[in-house]
C-alpha positions as CSV (number, residue, x, y, z in Angstrom):
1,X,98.7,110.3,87.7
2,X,100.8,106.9,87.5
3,X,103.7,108.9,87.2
4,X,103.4,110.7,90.6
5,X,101.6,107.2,92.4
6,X,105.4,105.9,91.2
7,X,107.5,108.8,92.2
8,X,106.0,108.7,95.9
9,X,106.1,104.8,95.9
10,X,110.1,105.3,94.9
11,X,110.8,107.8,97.2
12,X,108.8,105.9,100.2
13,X,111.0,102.9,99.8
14,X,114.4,105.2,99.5
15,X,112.9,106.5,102.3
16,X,112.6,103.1,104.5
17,X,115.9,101.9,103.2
18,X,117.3,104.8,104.4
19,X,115.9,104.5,107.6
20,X,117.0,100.6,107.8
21,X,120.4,101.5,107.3
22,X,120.4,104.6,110.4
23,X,118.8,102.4,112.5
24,X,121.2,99.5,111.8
25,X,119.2,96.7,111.0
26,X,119.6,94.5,107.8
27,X,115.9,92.6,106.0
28,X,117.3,88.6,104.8
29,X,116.9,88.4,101.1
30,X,113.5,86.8,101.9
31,X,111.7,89.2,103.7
32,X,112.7,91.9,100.6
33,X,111.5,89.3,98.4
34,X,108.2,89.4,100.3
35,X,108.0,92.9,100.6
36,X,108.4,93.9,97.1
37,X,106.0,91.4,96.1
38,X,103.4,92.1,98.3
39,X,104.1,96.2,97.2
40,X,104.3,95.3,93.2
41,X,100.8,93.6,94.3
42,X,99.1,96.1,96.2
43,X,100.1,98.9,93.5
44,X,98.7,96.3,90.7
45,X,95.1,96.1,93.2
46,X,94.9,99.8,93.0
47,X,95.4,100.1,89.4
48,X,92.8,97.7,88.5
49,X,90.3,98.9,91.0
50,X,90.5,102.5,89.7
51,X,90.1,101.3,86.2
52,X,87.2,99.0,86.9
53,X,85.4,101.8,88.2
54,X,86.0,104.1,85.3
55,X,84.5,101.8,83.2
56,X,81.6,101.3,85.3
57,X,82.3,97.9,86.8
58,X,81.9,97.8,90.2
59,X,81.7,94.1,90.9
60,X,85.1,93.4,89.0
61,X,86.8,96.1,90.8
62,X,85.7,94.7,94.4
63,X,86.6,91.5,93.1
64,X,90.1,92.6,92.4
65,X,90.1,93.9,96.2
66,X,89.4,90.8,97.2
67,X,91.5,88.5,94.8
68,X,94.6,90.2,94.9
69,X,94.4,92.7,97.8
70,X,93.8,90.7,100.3
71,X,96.9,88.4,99.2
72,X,98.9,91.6,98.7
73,X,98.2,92.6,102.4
74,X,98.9,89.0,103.9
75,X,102.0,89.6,102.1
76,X,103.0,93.0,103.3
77,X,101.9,91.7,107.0
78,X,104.2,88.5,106.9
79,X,106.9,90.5,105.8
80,X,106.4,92.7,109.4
81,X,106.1,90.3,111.2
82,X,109.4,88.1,110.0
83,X,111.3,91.2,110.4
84,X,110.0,92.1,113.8
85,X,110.1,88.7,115.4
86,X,114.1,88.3,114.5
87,X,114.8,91.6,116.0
88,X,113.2,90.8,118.9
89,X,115.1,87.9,119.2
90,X,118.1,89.9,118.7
């Protein structure tokens, strides 16, 4: 199942990137930084979620939501919003 989750994942940012580069506009080395971080972390949530709750733990697997989802999507969201604000500005 990994092994699909990572092909999708793959082709969804070949897929962005592509779109970047038709559209024209260019990410600073920061705000790919940010974004792969915040994706490595969100995939890493979801792991650890779905194997808490094949062994039964409930509690650790909302725990993981919290502890390192939330950060994954304050991540993912700062990353938007960089890259939207300088192309306004643009």
């Amino acid at each position: 199942m990994w092994f699909f989750i990572g092909i999708l994942i793959g082709a969804l940012v070949l897929g962005f990137i592509w779109w970047l580069r038709r559209k024209n506009l260019n990410l600073t080395w920061y705000e790919w930084v940010l974004g792969i971080l915040g994706l490595l972390l969100l995939v890493f949530t979801l792991q650890n979620f779905m194997g808490s709750f094949e062994e039964i733990e409930s509690k650790a697997a909302y725990m993981f939501l919290l502890i390192t989802g939330l950060p994954s999507l304050i991540l993912l969201a700062l990353t938007w919003q960089l890259a939207a604000r300088r192309l306004a500005k643009a």
